[in-house]
Steps between C-alpha positions, in 0.01 A plus 500: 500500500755561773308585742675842612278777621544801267665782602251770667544813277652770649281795631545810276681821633283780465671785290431753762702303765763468264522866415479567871802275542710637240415904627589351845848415362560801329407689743776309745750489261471908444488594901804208565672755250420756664527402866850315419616810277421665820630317771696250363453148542504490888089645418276248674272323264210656708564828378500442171155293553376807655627722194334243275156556639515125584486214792805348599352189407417558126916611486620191604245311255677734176885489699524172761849638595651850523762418185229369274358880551831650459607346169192560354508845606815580324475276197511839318777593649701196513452497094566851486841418672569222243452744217704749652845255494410366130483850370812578667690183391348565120641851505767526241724738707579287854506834735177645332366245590661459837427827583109409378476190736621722815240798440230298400553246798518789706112669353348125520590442886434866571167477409458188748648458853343100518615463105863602635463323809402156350774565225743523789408219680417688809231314615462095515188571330696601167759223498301358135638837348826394540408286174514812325766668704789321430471466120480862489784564704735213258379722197585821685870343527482420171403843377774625741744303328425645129444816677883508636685346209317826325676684704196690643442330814795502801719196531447454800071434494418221680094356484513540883501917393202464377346320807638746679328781338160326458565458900556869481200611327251326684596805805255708251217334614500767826519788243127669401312314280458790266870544461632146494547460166688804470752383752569197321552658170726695666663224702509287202638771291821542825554112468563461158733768511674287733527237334578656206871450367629865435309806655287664285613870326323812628277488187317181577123481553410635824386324822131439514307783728586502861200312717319720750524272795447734760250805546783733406592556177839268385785689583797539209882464588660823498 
């Protein structure tokens, strides 16, 4: 005998508080997407408690800090992200998949102003994306380089270019919902043209439809 007291068992979790906990969650995670994709990550936590249908209370018992909620709220995307620079670094032709990386970059942080924010670094809130930042910016100059000594891509492409347009892009966030995705197809479609090595002959594939960002209809160059 040693004399130690057992160990009083552990009261049981009743299955209905559990599933109330995990529907709580969901339900958190979906409206921080939503109120983020919104608003971007300045959103008050508050707000997206209120969109959840929940107390702040039972928020901060799921999330203790703002980041914990934002990383979990974009694990999709962050892994989305990742995929999105393999693929393009598996591609057997460097500017195909160049050109891949900048218009699918381009759909993924269109869809989300906080995803593009927190891959930006905008906020002090998103300073753990930078774990997946810079990686993806070294394979981008990696991909640049195969992409140039192809021939395809201009000299003189610097990483920073890319920043630059990402930086760019994230002005789309004041265009319509309903039409921002067209605008950065189209934007997407402009930049790699820029950054393409030679112009491209009349014959090539057309731009992708003009965005109706206003109430008139687009207007065409004459």
């Amino acid at each position: 005998m040693t004399g130690r007291l057992p160990h009083p068992a552990r009261p049981a979790v009743p299955p209905a508080v559990r599933s109330d906990a995990r529907d709580n969650r969901v339900r958190i995670l979906a409206a921080a997407r939503a109120v983020f994709g919104e608003s971007g990550l300045s959103a008050p936590v508050r707000e997206i408690a209120r969109r959840a249908e929940v107390g702040p209370a039972t928020l901060y018992r799921h999330f203790p800090a703002k980041q914990d909620l934002i990383t979990a709220a974009f694990a999709d995307q962050r892994r989305a992200c990742r995929a999105i620079v393999h693929d393009a670094l598996a591609e057997p032709d460097p500017w195909h998949g160049f050109r891949s990386l900048v218009e699918r970059t381009c759909e993924l942080h269109a869809h989300s102003r906080g995803f593009a924010d927190a891959f930006m670094a905008a906020f002090p809130e998103a300073m753990d994306f930078a774990a997946d930042r810079e990686p993806a910016l070294r394979a981008v100059a990696e991909l640049a380089r195969r992409a140039q000594r192809s021939g395809r891509l201009r000299p003189g492409f610097v990483v920073d270019d890319l920043v630059l347009m990402l930086m760019a892009h994230r002005g789309l966030k004041d265009a319509p919902p309903a039409a921002r995705l067209a605008a950065s197809r189209r934007f997407a479609a402009y930049v790699v043209e820029a950054f393409r090595a030679a112009p491209q002959t009349p014959a090539a594939a057309p731009l992708p439809p003009p965005p109706r960002l206003r109430g008139a209809p687009p207007a065409t160059a004459r």
